[in-house]
C-alpha positions in Angstrom: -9.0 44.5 135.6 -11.8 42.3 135.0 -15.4 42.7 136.0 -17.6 40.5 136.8 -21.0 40.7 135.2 -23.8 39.4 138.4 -23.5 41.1 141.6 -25.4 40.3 144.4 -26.2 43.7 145.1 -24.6 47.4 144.5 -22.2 47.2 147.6 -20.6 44.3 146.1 -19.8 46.3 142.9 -18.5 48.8 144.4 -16.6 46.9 147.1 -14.7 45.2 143.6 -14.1 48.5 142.6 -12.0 49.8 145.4 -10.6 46.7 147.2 -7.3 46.2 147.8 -4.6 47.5 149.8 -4.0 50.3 148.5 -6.7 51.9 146.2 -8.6 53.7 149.7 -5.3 54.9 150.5 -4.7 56.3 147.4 -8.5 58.0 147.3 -7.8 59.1 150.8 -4.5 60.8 149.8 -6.6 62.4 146.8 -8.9 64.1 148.6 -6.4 66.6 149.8 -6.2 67.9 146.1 -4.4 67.0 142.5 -1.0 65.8 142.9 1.7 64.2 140.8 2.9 60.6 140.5 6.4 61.0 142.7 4.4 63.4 145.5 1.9 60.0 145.8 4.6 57.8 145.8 6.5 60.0 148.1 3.3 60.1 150.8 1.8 56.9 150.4 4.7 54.4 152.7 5.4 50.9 151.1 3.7 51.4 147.5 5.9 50.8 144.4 5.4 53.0 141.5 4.6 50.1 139.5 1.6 49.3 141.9 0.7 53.1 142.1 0.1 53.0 138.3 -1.7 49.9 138.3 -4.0 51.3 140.7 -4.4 54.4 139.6 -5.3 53.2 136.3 -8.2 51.0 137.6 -9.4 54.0 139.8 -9.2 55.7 136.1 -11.4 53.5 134.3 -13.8 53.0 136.9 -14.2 56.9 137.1 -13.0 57.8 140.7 -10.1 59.3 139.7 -8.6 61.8 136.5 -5.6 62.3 135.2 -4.9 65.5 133.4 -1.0 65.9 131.8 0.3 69.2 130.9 2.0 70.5 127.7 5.9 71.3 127.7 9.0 70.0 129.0 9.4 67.8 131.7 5.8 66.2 131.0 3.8 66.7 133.9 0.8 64.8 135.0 -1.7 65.1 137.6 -4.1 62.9 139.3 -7.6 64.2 141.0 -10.3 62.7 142.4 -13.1 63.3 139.5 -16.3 65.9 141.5 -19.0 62.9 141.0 -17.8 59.3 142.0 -14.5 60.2 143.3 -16.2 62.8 145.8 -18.7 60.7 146.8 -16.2 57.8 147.7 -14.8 59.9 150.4 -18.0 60.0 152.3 -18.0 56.6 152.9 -13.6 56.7 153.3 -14.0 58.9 155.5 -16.5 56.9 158.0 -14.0 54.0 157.7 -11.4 56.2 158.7 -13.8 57.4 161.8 -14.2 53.9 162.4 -10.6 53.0 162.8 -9.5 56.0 164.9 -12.5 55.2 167.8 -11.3 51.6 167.4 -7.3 52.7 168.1 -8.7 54.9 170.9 -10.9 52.3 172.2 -8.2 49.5 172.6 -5.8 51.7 173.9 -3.5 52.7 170.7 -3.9 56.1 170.8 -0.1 56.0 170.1 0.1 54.9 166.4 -2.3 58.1 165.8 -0.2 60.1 167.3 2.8 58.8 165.4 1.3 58.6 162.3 0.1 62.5 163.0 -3.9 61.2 162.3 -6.3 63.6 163.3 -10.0 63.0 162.6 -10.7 64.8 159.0 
């Protein structure tokens, strides 16, 4: 990970820190509490674990996201959103996510939110 040092403005900082195909989802998933490695893996479709980590790692250093491992054997970690910049990421997830269920709905493809169980959060 590699950042640059001139932005044109804040939103373009942040938009480096999250983009990607996968980083929002993985924020998204996070909001619904601390989890393990294999139950992300497990609930985020099409990500390798090699990926996951790679993400999760930037999301690490650029503070959205914590991981806390426990003591004892098997070794289990955990990965949070952090309560300042990894809470406040979800308001602007979530009006993104807002914004693609009323463009489903308005085009007529209700059904992929029904298959995909999506109700607004």
């Amino acid at each position: 990970m590699k950042m640059r040092t001139e932005y044109t403005c804040p939103l373009e900082l942040v938009h480096d820190m999250i983009k990607g195909k996968w980083k929002p989802i993985i924020l998204w998933r996070l909001r619904l509490g601390a989890t393990s490695l294999a139950k992300l893996e497990k609930d985020i479709d099409g990500i390798t674990q090699k990926m996951l980590l790679e993400q999760l790692k930037e999301l690490i250093d650029y503070g959205f996201v914590q991981k806390k491992s426990f003591e004892g054997y098997p070794l289990h970690v955990e990965y949070s959103l952090t309560s300042d910049m990894g809470e406040q990421i979800l308001e602007a997830l979530r009006i993104m996510q807002h914004i693609g269920i009323d463009y489903l709905k308005a085009n007529g493809m209700e059904h992929i939110l029904e298959e995909k169980g999506v109700v607004p959060d």
